[in-house]
N, C-alpha and C positions, 0 to 999 in steps of 0.2 A: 472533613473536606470531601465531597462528590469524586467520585473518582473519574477519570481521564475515559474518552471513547477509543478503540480500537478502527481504523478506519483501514481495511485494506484495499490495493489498485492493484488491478491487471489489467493486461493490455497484449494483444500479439506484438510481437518485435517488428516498430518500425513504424506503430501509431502515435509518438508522438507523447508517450507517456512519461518518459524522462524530462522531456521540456514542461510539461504541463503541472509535475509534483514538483521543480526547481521555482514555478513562477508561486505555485502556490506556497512553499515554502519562504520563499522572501516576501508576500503579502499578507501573512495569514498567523498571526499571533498565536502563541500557546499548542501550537503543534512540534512533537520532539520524531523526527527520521529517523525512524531502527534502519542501523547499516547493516546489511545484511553480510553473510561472511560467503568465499564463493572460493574455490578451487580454479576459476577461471583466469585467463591474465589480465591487467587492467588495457582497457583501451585507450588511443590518445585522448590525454584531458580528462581523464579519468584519478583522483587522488585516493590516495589509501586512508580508509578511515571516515571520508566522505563520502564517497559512492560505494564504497564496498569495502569491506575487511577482507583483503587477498591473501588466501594463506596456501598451504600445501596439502595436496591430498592426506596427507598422512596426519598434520594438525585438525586437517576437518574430522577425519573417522575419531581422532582422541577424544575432541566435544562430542559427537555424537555417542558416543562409548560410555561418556559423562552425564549422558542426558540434559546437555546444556541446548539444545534446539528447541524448542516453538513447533518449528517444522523446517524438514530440510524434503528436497525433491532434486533428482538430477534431470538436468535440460541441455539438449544437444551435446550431450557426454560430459558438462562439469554439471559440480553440486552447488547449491546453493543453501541457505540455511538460515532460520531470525534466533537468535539469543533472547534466552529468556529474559535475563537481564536489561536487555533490549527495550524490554515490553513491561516489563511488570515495574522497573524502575520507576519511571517516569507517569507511570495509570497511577503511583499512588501517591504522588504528586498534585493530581489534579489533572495535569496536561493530557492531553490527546495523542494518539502515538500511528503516525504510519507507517505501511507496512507497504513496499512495492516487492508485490511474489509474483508469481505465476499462479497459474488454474491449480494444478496440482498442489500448490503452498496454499492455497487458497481454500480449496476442502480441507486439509489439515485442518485449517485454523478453527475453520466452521465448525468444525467437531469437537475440538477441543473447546476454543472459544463460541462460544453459539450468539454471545451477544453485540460480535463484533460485526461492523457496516463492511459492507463487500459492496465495491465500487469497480465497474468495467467498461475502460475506455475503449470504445469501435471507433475504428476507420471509418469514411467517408464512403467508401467502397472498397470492394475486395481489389482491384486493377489501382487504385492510387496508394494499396499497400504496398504490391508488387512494384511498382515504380521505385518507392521509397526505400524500397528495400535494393532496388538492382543499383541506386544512387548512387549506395554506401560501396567505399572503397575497401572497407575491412573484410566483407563477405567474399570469399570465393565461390564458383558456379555451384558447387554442391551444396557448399551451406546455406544458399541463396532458394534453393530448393526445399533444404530443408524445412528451414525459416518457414516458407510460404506454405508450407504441408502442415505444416505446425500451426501456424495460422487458421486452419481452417477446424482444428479441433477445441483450440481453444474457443475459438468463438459458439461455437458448439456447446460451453458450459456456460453463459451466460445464462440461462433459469437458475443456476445458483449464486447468484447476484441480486443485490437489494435495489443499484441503481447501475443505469446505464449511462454514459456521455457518451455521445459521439462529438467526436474532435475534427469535424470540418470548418472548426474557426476556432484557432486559441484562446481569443478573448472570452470567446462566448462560454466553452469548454471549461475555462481559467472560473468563468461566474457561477456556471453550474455546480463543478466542486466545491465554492465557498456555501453555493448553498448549502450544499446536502451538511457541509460541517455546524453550516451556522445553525439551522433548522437542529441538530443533533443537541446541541449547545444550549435549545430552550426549550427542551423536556426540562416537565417539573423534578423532575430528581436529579436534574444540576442546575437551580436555579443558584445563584452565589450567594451571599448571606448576605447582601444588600436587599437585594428582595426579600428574603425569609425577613427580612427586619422590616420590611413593609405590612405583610400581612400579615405578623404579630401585632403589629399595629390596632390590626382588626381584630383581634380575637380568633384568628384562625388558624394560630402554628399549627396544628394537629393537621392540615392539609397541605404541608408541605414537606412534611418533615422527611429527613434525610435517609434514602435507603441506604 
């Protein structure tokens, strides 16, 4: 069985990337969400185990001490972190496996993983991020600065990025990610064996055959 793609998403905080990996996760078949593990507290509407493995500074250094990370990167003073388990599970599977990291999570992976899709959602503009951000009632004025400084570095790493969305329409944003999955989907070295049983048909296994 073809093994599963690696697709990972960043995004500055505040563009919209949470909504965007939830719509695509309820439309979008054969995709499994590494929850990532984080040191941070959960926000409201936030579930444990769903959006994040919350655990305590002191459980995160123990994995990492284990070598059970992927990659972990600390952001506005908590850690975050993908299990390997996470990832490697479910690729051999078949299934495709996202990964929502950060920049920093995001070289990790490239280095480690080289074959994995790096996907970077931009804002509309840098002033409708800032909006979005002073919205949110969770941020205090310093972290709201923070946030926004923060923003401008990340955006900064998108050359190591395979694709770009910009999210000035969900919908639209919602179709560009299915593509870049679907497109992923019909390289010949995951074609399913429904087709490999077509072009055996013809005499041509030898030009598909499974790496």
């Amino acid at each position: 069985m073809p093994r599963g793609d690696i697709f990972v998403v960043s995004a500055p905080s505040g563009a919209g990337k949470t909504t965007l990996i939830r719509r695509l996760l309820a439309e979008t078949q054969g995709i499994h969400f590494s929850v990532s593990h984080t040191t941070r507290r959960a926000r409201k509407g936030e579930a444990e185990g769903v959006d994040y493995h919350f655990v305590s500074p002191v459980r995160f250094e123990e994995m990492a001490k284990a070598n059970e990370f992927l990659e972990r990167a600390e952001v506005h003073g908590r850690r975050y972190g993908t299990s390997i388990a996470e990832v490697d599970g479910p690729l051999s599977r078949g299934e495709d496996v996202l990964l929502d990291v950060d920049t920093q999570g995001a070289g990790s992976i490239r280095r480690l993983r080289p074959e994995a899709i790096l996907i970077f959602i931009l804002p509309p503009a840098a002033q409708a991020l800032k909006d979005r951000l002073a919205s949110r009632a969770a941020d205090d004025d310093e972290e709201l600065r923070s946030r926004v400084e923060a923003a401008g570095h990340e955006v900064a790493a998108l050359e190591m990025y395979d694709y770009c969305v910009v999210n000035d329409s969900l919908e639209r944003a919602l179709r560009d990610l299915q593509a870049i999955i679907r497109s992923s989907r019909l390289r010949r070295d995951r074609l399913p064996e429904a087709v490999r049983e077509i072009v055996r048909g013809f005499g041509s296994a030898k030009t598909v055959s499974a790496s």
